[in-house]
N, CA, C and O atoms as a GROMACS GRO file, in nm:
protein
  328
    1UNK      N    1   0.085  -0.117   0.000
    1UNK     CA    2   0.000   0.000   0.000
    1UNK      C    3   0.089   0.123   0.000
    1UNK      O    4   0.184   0.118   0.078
    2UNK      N    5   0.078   0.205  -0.055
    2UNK     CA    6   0.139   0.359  -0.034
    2UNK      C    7   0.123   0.436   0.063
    2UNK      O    8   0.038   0.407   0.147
    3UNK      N    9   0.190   0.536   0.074
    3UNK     CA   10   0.218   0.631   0.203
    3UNK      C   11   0.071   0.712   0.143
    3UNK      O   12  -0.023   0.716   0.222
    4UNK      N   13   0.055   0.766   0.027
    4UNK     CA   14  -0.091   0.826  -0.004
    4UNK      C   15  -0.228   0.735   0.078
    4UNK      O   16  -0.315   0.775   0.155
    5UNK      N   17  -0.207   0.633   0.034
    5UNK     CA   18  -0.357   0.552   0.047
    5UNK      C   19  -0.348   0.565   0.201
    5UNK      O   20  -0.449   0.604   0.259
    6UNK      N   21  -0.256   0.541   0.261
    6UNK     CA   22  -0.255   0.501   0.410
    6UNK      C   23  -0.300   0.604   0.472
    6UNK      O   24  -0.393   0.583   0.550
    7UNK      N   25  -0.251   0.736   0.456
    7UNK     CA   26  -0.307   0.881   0.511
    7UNK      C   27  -0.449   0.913   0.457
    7UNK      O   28  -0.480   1.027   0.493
    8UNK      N   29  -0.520   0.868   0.403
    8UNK     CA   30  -0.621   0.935   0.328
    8UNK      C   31  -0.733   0.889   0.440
    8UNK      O   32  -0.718   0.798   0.523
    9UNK      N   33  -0.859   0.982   0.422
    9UNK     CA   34  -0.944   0.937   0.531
    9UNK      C   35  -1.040   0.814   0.468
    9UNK      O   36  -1.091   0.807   0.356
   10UNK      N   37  -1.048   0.725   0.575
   10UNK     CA   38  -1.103   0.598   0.551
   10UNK      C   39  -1.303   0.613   0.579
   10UNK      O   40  -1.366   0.697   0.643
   11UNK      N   41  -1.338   0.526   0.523
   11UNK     CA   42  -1.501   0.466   0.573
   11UNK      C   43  -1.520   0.368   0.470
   11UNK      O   44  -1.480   0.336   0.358
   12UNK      N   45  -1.633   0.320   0.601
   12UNK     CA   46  -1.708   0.172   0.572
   12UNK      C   47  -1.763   0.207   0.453
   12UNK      O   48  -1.819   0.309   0.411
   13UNK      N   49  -1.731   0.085   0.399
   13UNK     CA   50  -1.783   0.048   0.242
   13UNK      C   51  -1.873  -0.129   0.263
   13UNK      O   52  -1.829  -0.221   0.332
   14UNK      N   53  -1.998  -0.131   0.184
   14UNK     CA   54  -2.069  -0.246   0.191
   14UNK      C   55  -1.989  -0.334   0.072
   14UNK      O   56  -1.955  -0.271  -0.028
   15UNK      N   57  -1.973  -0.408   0.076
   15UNK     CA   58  -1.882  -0.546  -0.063
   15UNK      C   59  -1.966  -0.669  -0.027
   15UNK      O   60  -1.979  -0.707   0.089
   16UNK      N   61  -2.020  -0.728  -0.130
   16UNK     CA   62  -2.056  -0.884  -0.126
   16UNK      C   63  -1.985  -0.955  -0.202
   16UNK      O   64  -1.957  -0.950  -0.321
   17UNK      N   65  -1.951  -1.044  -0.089
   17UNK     CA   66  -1.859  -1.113  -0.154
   17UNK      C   67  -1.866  -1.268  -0.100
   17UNK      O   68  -1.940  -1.282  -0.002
   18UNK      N   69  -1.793  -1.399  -0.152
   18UNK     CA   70  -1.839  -1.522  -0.111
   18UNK      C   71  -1.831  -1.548  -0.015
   18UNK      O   72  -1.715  -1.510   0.000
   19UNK      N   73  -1.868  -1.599   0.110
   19UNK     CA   74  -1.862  -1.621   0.208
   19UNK      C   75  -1.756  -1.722   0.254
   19UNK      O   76  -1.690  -1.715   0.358
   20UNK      N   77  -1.749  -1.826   0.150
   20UNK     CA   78  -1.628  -1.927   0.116
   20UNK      C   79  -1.507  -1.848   0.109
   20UNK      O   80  -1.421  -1.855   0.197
   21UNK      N   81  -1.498  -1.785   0.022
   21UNK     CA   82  -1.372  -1.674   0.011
   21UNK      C   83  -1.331  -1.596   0.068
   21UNK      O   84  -1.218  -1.553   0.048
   22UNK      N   85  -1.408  -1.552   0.155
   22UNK     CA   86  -1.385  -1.455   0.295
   22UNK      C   87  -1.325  -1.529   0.366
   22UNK      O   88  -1.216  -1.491   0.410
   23UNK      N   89  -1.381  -1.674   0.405
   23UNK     CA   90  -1.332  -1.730   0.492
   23UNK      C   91  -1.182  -1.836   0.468
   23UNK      O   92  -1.095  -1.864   0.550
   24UNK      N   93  -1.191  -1.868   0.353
   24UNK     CA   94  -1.067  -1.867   0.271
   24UNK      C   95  -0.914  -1.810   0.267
   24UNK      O   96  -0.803  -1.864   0.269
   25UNK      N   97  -0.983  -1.618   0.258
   25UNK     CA   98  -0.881  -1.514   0.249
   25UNK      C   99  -0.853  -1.498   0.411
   25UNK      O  100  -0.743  -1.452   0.440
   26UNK      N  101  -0.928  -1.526   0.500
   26UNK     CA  102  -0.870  -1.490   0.653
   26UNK      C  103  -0.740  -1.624   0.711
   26UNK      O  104  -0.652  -1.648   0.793
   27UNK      N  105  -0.795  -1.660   0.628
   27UNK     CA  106  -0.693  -1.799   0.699
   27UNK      C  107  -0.517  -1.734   0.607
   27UNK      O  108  -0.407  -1.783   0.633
   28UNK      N  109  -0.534  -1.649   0.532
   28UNK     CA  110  -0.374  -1.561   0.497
   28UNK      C  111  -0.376  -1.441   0.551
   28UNK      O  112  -0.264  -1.410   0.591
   29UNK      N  113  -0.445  -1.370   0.567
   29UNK     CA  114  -0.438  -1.212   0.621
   29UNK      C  115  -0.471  -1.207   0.767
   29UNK      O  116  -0.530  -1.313   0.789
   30UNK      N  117  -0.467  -1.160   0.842
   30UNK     CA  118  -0.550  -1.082   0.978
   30UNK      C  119  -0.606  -0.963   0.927
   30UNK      O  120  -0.693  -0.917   1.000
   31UNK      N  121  -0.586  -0.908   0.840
   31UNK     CA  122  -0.638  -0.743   0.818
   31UNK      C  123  -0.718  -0.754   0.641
   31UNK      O  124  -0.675  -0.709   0.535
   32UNK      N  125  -0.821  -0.817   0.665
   32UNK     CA  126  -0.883  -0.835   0.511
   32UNK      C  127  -0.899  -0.708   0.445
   32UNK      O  128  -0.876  -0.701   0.324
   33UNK      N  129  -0.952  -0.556   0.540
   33UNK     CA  130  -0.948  -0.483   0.478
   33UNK      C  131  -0.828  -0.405   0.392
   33UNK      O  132  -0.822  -0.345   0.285
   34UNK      N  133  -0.732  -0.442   0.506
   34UNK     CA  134  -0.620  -0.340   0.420
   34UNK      C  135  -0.574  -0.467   0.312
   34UNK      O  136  -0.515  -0.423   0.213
   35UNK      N  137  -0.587  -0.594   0.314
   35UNK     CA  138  -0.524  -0.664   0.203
   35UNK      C  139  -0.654  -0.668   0.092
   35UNK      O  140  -0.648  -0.748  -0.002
   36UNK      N  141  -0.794  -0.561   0.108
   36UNK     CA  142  -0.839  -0.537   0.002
   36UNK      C  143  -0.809  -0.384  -0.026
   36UNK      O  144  -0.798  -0.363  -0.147
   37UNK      N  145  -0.800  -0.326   0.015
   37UNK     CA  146  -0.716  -0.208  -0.023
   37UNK      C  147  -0.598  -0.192  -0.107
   37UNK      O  148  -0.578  -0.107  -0.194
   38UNK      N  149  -0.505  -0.308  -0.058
   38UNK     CA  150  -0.401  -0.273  -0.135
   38UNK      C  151  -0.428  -0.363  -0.305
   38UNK      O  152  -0.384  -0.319  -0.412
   39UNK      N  153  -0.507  -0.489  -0.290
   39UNK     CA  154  -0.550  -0.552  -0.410
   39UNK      C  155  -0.579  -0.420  -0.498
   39UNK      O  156  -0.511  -0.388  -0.596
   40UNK      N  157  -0.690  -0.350  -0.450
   40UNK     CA  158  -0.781  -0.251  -0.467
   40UNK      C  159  -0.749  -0.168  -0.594
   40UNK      O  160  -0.792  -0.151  -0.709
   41UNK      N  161  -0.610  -0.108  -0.478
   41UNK     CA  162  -0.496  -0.002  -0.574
   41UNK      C  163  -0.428  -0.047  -0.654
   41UNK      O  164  -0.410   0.030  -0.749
   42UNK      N  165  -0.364  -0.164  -0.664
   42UNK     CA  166  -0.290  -0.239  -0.739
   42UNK      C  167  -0.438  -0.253  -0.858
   42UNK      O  168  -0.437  -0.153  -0.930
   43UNK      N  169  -0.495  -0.299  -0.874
   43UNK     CA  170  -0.597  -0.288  -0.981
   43UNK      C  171  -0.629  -0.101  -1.041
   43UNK      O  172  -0.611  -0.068  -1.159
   44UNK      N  173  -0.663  -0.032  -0.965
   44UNK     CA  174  -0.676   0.117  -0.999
   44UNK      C  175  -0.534   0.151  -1.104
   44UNK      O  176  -0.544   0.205  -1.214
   45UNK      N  177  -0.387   0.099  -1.030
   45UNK     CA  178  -0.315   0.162  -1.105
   45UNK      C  179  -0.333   0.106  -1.206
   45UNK      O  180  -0.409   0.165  -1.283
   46UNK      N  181  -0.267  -0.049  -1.264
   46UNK     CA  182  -0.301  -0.128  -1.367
   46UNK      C  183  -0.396  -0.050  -1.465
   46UNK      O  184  -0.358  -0.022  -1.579
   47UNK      N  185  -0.565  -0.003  -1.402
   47UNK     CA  186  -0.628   0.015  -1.526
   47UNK      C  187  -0.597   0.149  -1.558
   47UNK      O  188  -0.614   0.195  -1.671
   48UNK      N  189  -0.549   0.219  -1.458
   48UNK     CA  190  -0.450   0.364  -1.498
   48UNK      C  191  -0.366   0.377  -1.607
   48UNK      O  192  -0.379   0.450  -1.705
   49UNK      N  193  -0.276   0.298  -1.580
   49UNK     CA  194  -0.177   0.303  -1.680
   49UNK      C  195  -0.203   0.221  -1.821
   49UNK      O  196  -0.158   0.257  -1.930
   50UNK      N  197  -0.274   0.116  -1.801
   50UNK     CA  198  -0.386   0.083  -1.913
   50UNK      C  199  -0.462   0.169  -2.030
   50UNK      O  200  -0.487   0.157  -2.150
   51UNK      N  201  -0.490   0.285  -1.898
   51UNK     CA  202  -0.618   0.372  -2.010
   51UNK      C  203  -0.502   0.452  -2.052
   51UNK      O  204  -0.512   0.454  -2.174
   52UNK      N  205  -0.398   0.520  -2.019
   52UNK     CA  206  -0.282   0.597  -2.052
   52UNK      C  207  -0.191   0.558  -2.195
   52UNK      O  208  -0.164   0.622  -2.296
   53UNK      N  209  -0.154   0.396  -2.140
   53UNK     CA  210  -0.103   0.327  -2.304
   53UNK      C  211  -0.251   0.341  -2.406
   53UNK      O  212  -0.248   0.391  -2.518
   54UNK      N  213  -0.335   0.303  -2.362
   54UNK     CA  214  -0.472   0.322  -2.509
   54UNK      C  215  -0.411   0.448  -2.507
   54UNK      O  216  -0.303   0.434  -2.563
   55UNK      N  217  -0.424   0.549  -2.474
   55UNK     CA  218  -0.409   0.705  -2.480
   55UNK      C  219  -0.288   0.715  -2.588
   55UNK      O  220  -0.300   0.774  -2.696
   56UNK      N  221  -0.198   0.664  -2.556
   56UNK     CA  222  -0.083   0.662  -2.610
   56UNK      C  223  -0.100   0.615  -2.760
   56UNK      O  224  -0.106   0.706  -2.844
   57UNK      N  225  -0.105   0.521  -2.792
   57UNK     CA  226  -0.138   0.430  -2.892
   57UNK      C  227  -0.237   0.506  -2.952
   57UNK      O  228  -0.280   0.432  -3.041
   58UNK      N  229  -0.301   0.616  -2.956
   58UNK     CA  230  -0.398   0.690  -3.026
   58UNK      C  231  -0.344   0.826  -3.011
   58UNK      O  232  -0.386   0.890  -3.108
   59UNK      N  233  -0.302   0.870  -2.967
   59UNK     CA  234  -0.198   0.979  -3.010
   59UNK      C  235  -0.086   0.952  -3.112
   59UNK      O  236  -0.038   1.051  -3.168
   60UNK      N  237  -0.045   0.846  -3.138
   60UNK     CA  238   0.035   0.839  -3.215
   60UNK      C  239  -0.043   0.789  -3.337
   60UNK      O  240   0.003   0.834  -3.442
   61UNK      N  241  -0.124   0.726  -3.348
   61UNK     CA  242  -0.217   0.693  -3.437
   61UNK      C  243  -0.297   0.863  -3.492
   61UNK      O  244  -0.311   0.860  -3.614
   62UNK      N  245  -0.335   0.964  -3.446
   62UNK     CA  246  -0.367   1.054  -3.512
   62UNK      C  247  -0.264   1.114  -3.561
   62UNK      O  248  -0.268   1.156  -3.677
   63UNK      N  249  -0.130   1.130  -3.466
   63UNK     CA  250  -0.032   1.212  -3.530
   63UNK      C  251  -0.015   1.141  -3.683
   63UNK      O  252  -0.015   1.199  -3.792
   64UNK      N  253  -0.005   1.045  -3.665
   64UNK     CA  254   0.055   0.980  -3.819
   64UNK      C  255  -0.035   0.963  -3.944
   64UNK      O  256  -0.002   0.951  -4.062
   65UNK      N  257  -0.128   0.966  -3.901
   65UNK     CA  258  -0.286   1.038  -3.989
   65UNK      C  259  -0.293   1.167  -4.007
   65UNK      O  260  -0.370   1.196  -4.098
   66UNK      N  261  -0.241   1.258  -3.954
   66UNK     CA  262  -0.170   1.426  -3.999
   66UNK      C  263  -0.101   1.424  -4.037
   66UNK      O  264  -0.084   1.536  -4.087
   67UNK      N  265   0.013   1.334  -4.068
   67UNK     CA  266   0.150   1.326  -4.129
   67UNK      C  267   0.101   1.313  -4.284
   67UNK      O  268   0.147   1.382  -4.375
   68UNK      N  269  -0.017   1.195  -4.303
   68UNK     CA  270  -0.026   1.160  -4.406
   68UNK      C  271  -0.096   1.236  -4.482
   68UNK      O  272  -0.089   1.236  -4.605
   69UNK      N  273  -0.187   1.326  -4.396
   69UNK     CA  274  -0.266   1.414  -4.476
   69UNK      C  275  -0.221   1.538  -4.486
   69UNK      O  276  -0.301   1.628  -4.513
   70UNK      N  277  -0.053   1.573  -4.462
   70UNK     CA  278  -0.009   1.638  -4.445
   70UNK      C  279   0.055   1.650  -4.589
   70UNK      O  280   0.036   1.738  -4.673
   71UNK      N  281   0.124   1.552  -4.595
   71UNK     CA  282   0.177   1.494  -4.726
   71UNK      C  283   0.111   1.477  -4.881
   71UNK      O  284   0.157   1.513  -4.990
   72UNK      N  285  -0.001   1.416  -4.852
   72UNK     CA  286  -0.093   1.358  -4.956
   72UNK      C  287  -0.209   1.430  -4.977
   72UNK      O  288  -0.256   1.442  -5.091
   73UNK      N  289  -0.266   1.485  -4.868
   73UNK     CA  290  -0.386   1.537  -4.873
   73UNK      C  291  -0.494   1.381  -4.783
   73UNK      O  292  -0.469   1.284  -4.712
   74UNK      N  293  -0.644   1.460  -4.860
   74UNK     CA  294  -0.716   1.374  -4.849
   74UNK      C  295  -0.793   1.300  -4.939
   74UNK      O  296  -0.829   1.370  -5.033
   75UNK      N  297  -0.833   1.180  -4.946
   75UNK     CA  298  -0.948   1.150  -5.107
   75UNK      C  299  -1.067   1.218  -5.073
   75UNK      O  300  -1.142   1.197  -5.168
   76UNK      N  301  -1.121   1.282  -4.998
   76UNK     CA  302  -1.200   1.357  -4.978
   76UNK      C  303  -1.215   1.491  -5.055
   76UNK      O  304  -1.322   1.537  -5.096
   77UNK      N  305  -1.109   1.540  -5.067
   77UNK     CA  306  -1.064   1.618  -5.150
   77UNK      C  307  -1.129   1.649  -5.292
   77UNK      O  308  -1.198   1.739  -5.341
   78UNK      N  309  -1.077   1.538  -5.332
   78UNK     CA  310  -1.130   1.560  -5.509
   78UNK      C  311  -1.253   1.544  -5.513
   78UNK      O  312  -1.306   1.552  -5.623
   79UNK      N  313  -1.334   1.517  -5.394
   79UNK     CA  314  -1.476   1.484  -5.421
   79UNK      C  315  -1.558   1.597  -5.349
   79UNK      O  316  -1.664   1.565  -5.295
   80UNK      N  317  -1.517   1.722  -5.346
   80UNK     CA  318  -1.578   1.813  -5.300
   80UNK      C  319  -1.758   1.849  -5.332
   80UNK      O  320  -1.801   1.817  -5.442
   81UNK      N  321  -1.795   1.876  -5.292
   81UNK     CA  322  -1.933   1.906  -5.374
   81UNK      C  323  -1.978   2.090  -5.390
   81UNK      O  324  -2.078   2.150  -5.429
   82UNK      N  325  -1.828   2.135  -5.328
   82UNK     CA  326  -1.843   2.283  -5.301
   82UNK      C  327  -1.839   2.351  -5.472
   82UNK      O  328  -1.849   2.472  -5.490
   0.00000   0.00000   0.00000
């Protein structure tokens, strides 16, 4: 867990979850909440940096679609109706 998450102010949150698996996950943790917390964040960043590479990967994908229409134009072009 991070020095952020740890300082931040906490409250009860409702989760359903298996009852098998609760009882499952206690037999490794004493502290289920903070070992769902830190699962928690570890997932938040993941889809963070997830949505950032898509981000990425489409920034470079338009730049290079301005390059080309930079170069070439567009076929849109010759088909003006103006």
């Amino acid at each position: 867990m991070t020095a952020t998450a740890s300082l931040t102010r906490k409250r009860p949150v409702n989760l359903t979850l298996s009852e098998g698996l609760v009882a499952q996950a206690k037999t490794y943790t004493d502290n289920l909440s903070a070992t769902m917390e830190t699962l928690l964040a570890g997932f938040v960043t993941s889809q963070q940096q997830a949505r950032a590479a898509r981000q990425q990967t489409a920034d470079v994908c338009a730049a290079d679609w301005n390059a080309v229409h930079a170069s070439v134009g567009s076929f849109a072009d010759e088909h003006s109706t103006l």
